[in-house]
C-alpha positions as CSV (number, residue, x, y, z in Angstrom):
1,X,2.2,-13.3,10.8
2,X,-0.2,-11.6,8.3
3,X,2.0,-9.5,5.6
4,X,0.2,-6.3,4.6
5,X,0.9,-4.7,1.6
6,X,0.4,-1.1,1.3
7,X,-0.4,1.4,-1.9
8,X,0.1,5.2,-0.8
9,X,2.2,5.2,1.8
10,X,1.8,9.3,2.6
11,X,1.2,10.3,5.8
12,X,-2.3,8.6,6.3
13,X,-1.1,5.1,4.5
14,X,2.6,5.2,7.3
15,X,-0.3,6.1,10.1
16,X,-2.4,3.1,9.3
17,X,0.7,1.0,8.3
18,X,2.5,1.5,11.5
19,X,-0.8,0.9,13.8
20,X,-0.7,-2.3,11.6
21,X,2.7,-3.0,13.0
22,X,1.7,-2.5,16.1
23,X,-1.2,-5.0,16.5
24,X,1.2,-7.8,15.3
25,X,1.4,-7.5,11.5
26,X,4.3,-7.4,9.0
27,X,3.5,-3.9,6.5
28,X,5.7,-3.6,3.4
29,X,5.4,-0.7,0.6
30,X,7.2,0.3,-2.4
31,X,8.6,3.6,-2.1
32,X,10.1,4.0,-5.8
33,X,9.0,7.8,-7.4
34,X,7.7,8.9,-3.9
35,X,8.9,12.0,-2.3
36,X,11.5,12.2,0.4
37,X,8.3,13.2,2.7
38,X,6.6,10.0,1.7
39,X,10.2,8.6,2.5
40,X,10.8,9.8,5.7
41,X,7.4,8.9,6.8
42,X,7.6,5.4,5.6
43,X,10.9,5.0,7.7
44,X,9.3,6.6,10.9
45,X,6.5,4.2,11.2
46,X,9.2,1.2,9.9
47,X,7.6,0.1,7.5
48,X,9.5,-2.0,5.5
49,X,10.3,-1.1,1.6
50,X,10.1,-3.9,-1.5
51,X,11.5,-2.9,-5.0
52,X,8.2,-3.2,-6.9
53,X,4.9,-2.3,-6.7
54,X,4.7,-5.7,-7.8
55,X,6.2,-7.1,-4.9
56,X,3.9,-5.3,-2.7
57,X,1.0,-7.9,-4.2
58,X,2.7,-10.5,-2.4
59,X,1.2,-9.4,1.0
60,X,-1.7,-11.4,2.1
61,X,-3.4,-8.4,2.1
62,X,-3.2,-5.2,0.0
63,X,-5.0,-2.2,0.9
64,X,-4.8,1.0,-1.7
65,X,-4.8,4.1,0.3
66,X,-4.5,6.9,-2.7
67,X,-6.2,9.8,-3.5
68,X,-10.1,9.5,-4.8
69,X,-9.1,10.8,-8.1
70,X,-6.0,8.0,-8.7
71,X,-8.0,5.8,-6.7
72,X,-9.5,3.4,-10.4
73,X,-6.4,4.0,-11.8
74,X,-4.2,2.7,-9.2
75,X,-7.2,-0.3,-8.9
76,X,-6.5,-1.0,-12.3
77,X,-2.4,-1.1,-11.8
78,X,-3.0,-3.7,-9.0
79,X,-5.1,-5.4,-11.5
80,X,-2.9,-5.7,-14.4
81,X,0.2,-6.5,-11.6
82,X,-1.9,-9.5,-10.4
83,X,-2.6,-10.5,-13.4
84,X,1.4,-10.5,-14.6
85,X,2.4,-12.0,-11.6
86,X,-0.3,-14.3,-10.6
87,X,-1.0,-12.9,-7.2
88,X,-4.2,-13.0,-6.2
89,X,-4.2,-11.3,-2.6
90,X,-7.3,-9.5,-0.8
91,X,-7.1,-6.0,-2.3
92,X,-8.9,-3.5,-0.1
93,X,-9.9,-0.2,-0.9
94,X,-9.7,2.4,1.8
95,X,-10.4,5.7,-0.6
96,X,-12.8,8.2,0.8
97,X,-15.1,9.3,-1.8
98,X,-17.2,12.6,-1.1
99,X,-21.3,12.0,-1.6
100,X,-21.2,14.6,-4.2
């Protein structure tokens, strides 16, 4: 079973994560600091939580759903995680960046 790891779990990340679920795949995120919306959606699409962001890198896959303005920051978080814990999954980057 391929483990997906998801960054931003908000109401678009849970939507994705739990159509994840349902084509077969495993979806874990780290809900520490979010809000209880963030929570509650999270729990409604079952994903399952992990402690750390760090443990999120574990997935075979890790896709970043964020905001376009935390969007390099949080690549550079996943960046210096990997790097501490020698993960080295597939990071993909599904941040919508306006033309202008």
């Amino acid at each position: 079973m391929t483990v997906i790891g998801l960054v931003g779990s908000g109401a678009m990340g849970s939507a994705l994560g739990a159509s994840w679920r349902a084509g077969g795949a495993e979806v874990v995120t780290c809900v520490e600091g979010r809000s209880t919306r963030t929570r509650e959606a999270v729990a409604r699409a079952g994903l399952r939580t992990v402690a750390s962001p760090t443990d999120v890198l574990r997935a075979d896959i890790v896709v970043s759903v964020v905001p376009p303005g935390a969007a390099v920051h949080v690549a550079s978080d996943l960046a210096g995680w990997a790097t501490e814990s020698g993960a080295r999954p597939l990071v993909v980057d599904l941040n919508a960046v306006a033309p202008t």
